[in-house]
N, CA, C, O and CB atoms as a CASP TS submission, in Angstrom:
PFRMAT TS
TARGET T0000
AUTHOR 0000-0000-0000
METHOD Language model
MODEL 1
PARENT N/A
ATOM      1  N   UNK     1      31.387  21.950 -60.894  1.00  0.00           N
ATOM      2  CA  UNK     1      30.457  21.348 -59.962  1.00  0.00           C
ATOM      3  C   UNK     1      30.123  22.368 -58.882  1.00  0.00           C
ATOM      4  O   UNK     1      30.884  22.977 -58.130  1.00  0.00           O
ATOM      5  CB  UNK     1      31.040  20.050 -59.347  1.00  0.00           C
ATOM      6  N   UNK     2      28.900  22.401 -58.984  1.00  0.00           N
ATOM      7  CA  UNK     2      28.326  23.745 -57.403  1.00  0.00           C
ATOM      8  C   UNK     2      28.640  23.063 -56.220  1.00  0.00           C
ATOM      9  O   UNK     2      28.180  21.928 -56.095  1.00  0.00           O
ATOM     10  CB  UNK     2      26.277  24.193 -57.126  1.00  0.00           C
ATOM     11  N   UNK     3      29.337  23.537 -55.325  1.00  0.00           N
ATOM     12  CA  UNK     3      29.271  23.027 -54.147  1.00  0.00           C
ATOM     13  C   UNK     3      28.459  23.636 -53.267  1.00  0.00           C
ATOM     14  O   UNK     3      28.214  24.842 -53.300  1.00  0.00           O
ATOM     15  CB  UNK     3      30.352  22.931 -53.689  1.00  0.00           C
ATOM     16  N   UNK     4      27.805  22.493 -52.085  1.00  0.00           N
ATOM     17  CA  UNK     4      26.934  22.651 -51.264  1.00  0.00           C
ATOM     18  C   UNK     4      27.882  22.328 -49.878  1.00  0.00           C
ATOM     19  O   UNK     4      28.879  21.609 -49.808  1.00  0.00           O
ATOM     20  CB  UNK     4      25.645  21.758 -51.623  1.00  0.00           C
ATOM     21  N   UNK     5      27.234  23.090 -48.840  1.00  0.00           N
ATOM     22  CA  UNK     5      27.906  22.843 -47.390  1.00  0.00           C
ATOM     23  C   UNK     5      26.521  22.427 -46.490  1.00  0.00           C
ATOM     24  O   UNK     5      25.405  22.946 -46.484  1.00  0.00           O
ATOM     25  CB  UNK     5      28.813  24.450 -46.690  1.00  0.00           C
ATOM     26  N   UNK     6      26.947  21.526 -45.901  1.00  0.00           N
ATOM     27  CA  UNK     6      25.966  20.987 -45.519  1.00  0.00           C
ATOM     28  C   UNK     6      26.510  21.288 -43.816  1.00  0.00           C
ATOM     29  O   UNK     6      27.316  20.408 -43.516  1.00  0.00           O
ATOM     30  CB  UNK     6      25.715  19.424 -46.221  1.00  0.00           C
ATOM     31  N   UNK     7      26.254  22.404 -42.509  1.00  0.00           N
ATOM     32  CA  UNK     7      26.569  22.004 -41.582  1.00  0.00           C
ATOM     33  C   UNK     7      26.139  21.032 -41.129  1.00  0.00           C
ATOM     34  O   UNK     7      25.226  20.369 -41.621  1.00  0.00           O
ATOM     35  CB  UNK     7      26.562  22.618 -41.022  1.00  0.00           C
ATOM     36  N   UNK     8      27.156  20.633 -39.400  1.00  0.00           N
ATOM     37  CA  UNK     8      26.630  19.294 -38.729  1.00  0.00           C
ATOM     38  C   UNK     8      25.951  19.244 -38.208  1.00  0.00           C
ATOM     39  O   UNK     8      25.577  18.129 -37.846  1.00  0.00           O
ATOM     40  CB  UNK     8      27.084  18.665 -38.116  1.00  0.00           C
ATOM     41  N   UNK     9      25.310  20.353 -37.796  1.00  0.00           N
ATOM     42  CA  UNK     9      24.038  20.399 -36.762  1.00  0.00           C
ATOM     43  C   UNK     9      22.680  19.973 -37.994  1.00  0.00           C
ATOM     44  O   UNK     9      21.522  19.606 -37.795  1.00  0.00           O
ATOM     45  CB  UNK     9      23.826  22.387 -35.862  1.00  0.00           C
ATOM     46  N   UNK    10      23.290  20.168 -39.009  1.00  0.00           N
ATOM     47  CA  UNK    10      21.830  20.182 -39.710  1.00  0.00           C
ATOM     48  C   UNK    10      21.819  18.382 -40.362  1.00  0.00           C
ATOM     49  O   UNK    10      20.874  17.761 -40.849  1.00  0.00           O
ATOM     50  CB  UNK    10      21.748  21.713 -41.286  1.00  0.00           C
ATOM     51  N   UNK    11      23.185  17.958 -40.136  1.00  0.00           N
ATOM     52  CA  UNK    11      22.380  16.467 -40.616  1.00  0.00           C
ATOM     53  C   UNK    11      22.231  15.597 -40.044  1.00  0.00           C
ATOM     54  O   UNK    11      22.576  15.741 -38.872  1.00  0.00           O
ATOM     55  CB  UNK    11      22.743  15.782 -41.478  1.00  0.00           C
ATOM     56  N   UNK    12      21.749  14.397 -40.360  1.00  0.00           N
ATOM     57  CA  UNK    12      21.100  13.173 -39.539  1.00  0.00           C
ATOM     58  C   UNK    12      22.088  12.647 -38.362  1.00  0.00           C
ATOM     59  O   UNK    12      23.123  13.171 -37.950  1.00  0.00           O
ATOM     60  CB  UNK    12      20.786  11.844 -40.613  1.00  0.00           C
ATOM     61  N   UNK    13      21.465  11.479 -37.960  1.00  0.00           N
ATOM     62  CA  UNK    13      22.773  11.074 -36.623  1.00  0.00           C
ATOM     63  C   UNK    13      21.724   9.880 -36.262  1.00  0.00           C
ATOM     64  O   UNK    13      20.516   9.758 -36.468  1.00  0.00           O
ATOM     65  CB  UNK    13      23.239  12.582 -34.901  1.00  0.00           C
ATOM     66  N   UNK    14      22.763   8.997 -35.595  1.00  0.00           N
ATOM     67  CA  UNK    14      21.996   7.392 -35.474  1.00  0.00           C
ATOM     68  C   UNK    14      23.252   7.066 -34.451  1.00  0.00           C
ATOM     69  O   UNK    14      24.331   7.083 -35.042  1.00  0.00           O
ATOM     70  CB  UNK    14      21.817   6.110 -37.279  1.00  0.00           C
ATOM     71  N   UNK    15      23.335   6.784 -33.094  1.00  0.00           N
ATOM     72  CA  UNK    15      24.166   5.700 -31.896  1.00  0.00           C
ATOM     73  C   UNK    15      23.836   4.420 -32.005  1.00  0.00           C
ATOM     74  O   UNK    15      23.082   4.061 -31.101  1.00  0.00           O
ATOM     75  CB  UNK    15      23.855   5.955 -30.328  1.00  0.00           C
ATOM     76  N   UNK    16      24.101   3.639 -32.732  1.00  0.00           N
ATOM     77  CA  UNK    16      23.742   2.032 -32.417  1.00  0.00           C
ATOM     78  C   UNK    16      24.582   1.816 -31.113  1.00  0.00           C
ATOM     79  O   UNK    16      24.108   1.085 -30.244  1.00  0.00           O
ATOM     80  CB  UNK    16      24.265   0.809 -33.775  1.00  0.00           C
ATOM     81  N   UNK    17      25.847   2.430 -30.918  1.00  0.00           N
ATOM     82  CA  UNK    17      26.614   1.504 -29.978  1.00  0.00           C
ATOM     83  C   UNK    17      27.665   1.284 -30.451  1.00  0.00           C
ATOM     84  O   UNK    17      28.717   1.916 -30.352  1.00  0.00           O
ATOM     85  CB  UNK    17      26.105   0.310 -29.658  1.00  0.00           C
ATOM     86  N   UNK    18      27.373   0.169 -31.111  1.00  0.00           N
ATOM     87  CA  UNK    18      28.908  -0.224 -32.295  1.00  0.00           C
ATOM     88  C   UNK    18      28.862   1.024 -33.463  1.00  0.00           C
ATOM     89  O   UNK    18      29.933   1.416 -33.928  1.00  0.00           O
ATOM     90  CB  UNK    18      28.675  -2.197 -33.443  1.00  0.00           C
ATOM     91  N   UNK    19      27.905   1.473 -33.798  1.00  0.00           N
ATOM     92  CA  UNK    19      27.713   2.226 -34.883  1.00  0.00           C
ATOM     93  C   UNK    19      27.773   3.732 -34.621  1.00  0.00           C
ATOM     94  O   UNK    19      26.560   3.836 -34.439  1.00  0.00           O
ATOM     95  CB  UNK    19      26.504   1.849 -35.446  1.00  0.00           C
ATOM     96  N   UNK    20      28.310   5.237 -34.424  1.00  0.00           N
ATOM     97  CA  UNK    20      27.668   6.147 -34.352  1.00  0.00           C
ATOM     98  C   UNK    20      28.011   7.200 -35.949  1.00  0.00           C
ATOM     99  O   UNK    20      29.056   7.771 -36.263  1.00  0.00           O
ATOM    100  CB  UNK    20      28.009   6.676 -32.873  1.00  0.00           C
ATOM    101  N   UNK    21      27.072   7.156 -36.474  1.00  0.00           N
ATOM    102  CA  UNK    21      27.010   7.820 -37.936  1.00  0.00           C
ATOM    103  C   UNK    21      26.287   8.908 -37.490  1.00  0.00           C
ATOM    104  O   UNK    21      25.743   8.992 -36.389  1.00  0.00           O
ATOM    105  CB  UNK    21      26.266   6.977 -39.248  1.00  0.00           C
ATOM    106  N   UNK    22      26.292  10.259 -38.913  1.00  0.00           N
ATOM    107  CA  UNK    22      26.141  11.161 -39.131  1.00  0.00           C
ATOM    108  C   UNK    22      25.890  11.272 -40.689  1.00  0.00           C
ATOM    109  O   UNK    22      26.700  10.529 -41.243  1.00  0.00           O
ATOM    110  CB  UNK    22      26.997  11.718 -38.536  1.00  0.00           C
ATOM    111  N   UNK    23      24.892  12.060 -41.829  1.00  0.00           N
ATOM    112  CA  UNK    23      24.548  11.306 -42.634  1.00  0.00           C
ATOM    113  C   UNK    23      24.054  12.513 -43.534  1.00  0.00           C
ATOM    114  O   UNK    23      22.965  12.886 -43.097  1.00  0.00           O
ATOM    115  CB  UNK    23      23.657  10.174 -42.147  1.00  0.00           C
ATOM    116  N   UNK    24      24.380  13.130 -44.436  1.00  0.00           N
ATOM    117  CA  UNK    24      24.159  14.404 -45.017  1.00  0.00           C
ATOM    118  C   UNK    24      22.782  13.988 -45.940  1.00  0.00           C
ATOM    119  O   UNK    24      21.805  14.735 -45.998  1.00  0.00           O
ATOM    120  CB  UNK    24      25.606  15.005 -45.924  1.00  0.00           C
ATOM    121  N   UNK    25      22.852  12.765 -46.605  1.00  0.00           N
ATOM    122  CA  UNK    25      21.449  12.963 -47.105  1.00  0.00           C
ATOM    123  C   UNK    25      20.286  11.962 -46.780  1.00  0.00           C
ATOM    124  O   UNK    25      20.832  10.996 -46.246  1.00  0.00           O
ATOM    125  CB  UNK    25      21.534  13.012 -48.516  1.00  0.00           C
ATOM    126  N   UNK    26      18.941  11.750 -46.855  1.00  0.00           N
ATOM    127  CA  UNK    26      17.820  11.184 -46.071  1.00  0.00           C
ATOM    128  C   UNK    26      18.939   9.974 -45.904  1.00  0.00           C
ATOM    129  O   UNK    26      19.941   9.741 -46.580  1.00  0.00           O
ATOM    130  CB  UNK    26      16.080  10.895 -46.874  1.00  0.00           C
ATOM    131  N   UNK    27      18.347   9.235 -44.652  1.00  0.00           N
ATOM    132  CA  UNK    27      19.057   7.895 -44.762  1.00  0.00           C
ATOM    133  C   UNK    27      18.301   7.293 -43.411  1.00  0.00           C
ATOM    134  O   UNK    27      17.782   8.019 -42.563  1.00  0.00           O
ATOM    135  CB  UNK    27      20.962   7.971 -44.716  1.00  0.00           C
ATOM    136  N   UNK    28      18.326   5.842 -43.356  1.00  0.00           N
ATOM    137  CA  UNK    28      17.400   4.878 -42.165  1.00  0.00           C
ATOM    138  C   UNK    28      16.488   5.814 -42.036  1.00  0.00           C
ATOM    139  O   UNK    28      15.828   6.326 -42.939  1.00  0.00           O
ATOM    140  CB  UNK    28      18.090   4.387 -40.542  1.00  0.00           C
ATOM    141  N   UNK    29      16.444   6.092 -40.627  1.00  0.00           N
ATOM    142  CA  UNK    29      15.117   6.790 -39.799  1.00  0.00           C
ATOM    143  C   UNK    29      14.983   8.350 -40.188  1.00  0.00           C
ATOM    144  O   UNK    29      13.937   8.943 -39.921  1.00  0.00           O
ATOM    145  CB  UNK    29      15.346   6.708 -37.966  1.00  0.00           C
ATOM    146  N   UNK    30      16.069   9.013 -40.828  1.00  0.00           N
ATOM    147  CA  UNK    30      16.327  10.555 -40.598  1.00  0.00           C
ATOM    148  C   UNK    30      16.052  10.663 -42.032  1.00  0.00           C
ATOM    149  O   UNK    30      16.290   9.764 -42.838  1.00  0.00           O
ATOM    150  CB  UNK    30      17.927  11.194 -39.956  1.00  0.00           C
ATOM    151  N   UNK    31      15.470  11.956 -42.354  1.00  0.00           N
ATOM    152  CA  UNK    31      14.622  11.752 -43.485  1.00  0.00           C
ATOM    153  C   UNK    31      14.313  13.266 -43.836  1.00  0.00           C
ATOM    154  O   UNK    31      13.657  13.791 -42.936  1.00  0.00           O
ATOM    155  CB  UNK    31      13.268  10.788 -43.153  1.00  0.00           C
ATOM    156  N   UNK    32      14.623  14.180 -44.972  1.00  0.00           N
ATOM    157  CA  UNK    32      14.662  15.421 -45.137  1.00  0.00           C
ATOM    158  C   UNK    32      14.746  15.579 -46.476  1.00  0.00           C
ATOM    159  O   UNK    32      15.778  15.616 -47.146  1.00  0.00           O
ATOM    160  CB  UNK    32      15.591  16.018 -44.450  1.00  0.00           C
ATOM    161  N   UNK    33      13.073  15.717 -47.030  1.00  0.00           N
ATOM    162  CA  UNK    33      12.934  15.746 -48.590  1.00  0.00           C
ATOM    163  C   UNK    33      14.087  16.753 -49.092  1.00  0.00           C
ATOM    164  O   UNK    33      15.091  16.154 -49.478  1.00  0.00           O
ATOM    165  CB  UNK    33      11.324  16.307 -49.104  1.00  0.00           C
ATOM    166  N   UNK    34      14.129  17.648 -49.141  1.00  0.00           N
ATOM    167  CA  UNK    34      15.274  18.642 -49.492  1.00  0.00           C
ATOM    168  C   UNK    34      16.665  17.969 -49.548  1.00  0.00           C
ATOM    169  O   UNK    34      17.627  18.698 -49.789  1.00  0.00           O
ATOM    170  CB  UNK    34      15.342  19.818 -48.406  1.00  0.00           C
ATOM    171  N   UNK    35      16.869  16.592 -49.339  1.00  0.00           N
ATOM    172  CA  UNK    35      18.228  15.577 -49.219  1.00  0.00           C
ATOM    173  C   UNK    35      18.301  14.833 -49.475  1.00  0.00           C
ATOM    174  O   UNK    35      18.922  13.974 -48.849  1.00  0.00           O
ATOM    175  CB  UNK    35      18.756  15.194 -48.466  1.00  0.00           C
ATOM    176  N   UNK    36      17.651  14.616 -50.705  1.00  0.00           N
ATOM    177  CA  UNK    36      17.616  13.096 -51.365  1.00  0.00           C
ATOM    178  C   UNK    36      18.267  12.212 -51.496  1.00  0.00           C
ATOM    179  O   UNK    36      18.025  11.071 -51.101  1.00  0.00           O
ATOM    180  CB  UNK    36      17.468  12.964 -52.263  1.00  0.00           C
ATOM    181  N   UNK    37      19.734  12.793 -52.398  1.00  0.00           N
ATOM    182  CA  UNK    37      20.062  12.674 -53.199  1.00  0.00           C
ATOM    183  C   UNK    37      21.347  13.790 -53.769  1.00  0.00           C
ATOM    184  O   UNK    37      21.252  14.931 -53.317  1.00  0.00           O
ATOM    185  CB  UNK    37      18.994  12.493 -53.648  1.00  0.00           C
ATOM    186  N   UNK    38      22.010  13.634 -54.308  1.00  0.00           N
ATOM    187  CA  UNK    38      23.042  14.295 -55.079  1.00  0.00           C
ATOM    188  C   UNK    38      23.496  13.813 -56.236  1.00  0.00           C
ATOM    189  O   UNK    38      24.528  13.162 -56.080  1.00  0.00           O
ATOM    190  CB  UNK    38      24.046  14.440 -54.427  1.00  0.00           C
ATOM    191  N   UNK    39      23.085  13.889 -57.446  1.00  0.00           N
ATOM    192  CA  UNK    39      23.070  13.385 -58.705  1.00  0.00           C
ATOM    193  C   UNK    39      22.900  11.871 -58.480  1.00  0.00           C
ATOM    194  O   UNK    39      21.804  11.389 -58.195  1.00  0.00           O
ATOM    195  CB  UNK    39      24.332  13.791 -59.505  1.00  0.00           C
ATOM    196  N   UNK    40      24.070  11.105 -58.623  1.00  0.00           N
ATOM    197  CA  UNK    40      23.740   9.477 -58.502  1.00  0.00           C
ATOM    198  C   UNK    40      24.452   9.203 -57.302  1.00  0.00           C
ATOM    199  O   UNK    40      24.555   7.983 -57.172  1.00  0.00           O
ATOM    200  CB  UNK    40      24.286   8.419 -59.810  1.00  0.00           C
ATOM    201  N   UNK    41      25.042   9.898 -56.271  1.00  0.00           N
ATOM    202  CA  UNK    41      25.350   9.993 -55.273  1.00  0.00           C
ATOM    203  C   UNK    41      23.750   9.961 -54.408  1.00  0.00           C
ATOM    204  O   UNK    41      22.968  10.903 -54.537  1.00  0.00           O
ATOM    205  CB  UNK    41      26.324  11.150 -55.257  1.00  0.00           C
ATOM    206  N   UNK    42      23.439   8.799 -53.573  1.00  0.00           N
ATOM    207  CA  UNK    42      22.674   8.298 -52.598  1.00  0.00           C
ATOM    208  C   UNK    42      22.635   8.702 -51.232  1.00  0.00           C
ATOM    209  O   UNK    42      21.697   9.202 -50.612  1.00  0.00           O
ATOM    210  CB  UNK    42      22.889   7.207 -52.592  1.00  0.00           C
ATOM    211  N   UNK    43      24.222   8.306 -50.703  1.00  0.00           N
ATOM    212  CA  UNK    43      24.788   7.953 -49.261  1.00  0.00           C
ATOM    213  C   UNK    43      26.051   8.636 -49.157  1.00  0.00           C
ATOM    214  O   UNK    43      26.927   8.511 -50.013  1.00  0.00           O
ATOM    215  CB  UNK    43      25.020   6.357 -48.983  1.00  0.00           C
ATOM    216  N   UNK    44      26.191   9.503 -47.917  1.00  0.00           N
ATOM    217  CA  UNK    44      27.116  10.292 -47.633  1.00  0.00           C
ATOM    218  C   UNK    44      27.193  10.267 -46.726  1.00  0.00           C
ATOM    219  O   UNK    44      26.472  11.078 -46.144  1.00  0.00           O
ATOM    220  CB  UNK    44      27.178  11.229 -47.912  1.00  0.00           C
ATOM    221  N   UNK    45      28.207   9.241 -45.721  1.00  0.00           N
ATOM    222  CA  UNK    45      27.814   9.181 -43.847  1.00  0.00           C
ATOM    223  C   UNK    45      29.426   9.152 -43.194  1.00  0.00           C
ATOM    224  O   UNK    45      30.239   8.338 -43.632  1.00  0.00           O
ATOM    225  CB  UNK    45      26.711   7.252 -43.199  1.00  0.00           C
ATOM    226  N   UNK    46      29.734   9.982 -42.267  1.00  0.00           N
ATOM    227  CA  UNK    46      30.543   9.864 -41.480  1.00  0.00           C
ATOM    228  C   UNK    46      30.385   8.757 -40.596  1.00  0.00           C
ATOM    229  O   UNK    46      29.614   9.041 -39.679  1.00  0.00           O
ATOM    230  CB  UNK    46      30.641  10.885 -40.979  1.00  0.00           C
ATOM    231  N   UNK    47      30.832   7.609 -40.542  1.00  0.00           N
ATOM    232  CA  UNK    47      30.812   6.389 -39.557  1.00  0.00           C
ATOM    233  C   UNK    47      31.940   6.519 -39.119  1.00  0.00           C
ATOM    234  O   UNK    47      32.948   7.039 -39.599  1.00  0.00           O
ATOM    235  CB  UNK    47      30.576   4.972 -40.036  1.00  0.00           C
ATOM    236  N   UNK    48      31.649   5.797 -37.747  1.00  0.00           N
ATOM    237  CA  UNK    48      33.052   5.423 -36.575  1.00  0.00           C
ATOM    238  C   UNK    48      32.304   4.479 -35.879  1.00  0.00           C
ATOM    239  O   UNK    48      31.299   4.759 -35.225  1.00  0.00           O
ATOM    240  CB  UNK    48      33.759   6.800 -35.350  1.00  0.00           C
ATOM    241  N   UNK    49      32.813   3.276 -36.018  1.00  0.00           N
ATOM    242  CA  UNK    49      32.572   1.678 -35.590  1.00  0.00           C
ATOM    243  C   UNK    49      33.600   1.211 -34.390  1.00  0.00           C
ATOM    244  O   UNK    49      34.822   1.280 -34.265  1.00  0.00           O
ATOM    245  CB  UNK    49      32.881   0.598 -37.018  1.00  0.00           C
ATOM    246  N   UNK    50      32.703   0.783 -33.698  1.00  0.00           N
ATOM    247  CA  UNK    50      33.606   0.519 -32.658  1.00  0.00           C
ATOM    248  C   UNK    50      34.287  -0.739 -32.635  1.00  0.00           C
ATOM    249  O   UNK    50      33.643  -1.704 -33.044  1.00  0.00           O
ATOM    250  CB  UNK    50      32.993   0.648 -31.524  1.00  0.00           C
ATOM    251  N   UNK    51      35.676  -0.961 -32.166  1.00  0.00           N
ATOM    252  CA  UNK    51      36.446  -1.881 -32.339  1.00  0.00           C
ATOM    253  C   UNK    51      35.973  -3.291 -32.002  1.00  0.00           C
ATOM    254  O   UNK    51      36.727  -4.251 -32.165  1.00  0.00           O
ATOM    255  CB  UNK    51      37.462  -1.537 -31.734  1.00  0.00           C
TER
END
């Protein structure tokens, strides 16, 4: 499998509040044709939900 590195500056990010994610490929509002997707892999998000 090729691996890809995706730094953090380069992917998405969303603060709901309760929610603050970070999001390697397109996802809600953040959106970067070049990031579709990763075979059948969709969604790739660092979440931290607040208690």
């Amino acid at each position: 499998m090729k691996k890809i590195i995706h730094k953090a500056d380069s992917r998405g990010h969303a603060n709901h509040g309760w929610l603050d994610t970070h999001h390697s490929f397109s996802f809600a509002s953040w959106y970067n044709p070049e990031r579709m997707n990763f075979g059948l892999l969709r969604v790739l998000n660092d979440d931290f939900v607040a208690p």
